[in-house]
C-alpha positions in Angstrom: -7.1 -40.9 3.6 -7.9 -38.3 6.3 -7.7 -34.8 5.7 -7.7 -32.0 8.1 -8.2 -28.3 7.7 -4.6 -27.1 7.4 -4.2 -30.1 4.1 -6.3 -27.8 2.0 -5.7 -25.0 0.0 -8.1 -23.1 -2.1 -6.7 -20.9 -5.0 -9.3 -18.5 -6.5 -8.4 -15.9 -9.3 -9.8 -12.6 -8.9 -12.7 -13.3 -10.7 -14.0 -15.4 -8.0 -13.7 -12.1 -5.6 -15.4 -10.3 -8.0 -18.2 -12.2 -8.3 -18.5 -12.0 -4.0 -18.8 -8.8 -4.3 -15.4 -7.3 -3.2 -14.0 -4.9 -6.1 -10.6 -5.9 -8.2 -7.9 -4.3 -7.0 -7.4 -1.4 -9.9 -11.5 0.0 -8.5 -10.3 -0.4 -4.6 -7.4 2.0 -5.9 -10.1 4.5 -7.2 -12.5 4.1 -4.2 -9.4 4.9 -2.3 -8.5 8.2 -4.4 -12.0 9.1 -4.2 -12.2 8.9 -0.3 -9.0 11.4 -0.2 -10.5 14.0 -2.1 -14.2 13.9 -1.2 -14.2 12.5 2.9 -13.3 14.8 5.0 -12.1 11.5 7.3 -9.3 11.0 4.8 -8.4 13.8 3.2 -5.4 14.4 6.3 -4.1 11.5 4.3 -3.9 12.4 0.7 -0.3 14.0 0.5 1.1 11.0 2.3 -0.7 9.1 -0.4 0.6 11.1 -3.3 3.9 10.9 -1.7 3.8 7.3 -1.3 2.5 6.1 -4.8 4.8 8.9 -6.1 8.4 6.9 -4.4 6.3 3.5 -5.7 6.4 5.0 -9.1 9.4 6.3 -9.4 10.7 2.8 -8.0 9.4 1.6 -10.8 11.1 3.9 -13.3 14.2 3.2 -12.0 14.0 -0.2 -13.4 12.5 1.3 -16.7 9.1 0.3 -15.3 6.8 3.6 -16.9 2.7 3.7 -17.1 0.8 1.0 -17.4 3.6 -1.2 -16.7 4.1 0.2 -12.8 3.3 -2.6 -10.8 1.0 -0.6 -8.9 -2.6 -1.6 -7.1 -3.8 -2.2 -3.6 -1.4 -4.9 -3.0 1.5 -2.8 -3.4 0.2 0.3 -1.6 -0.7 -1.9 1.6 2.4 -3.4 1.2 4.3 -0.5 1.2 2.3 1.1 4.2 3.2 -2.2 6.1 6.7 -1.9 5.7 7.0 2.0 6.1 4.3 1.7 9.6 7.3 -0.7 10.6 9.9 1.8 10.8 12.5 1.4 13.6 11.5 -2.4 13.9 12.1 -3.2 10.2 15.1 -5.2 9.7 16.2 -2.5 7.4 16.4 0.7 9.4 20.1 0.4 10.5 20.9 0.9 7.0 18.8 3.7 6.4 21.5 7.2 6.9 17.6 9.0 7.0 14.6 9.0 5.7 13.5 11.2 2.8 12.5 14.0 4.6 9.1 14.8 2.8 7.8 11.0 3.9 9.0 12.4 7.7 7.0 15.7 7.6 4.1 13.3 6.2 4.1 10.5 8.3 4.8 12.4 11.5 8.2 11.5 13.1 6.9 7.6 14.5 5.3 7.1 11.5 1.9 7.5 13.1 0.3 8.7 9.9 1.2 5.7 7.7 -0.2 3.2 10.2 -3.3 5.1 10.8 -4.1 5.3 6.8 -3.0 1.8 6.3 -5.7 1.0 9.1 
């Protein structure tokens, strides 16, 4: 049997990342929150961030999702920030009536903001 590259896939848990030296997710979270209050490069970014993991978090407690159980961590953040940087090219924007008007103040009217903090 020949294999080639694209016939193998390797699943690591997080403790395999961990050991490589990149943090778990729940200490990228806190490196983040760290950089928004202490770097002056970031901290343009915070209220978009606290607005952003606020609307993930309230997401979550409309499905009765509260504290710890808020699936929240890097994954979801980027995630979100994906999406939002996609804006007028997301599949979902014709249904949007408009935006919540805090995120628009925040993110700048093309959304410039998000992508540059995802980046």
């Amino acid at each position: 049997m020949v294999s080639r590259n694209k016939d193998i896939i390797f699943l690591l848990g997080a403790g395999a990342s961990a050991e490589a030296g990149i943090p778990p997710s729940g200490k990228m979270v806190e490196q983040i929150e760290s950089l928004l209050k202490d770097d002056a490069e970031w901290t343009e970014f915070l209220a978009l961030y606290h607005h952003i993991k606020s609307a993930i978090h309230y997401a979550a407690g409309l499905k009765g999702q509260f504290g710890d159980d808020v699936p929240y961590n890097i994954e979801t953040l980027v995630n979100t920030l994906y999406e939002l940087e996609r804006n007028e090219q997301h599949p979902l924007y014709p249904f949007i009536a408009s935006w919540n008007s805090r995120l628009m103040a925040l993110a700048d009217s093309d959304f410039s903001k998000v992508k540059e903090f995802r980046r």
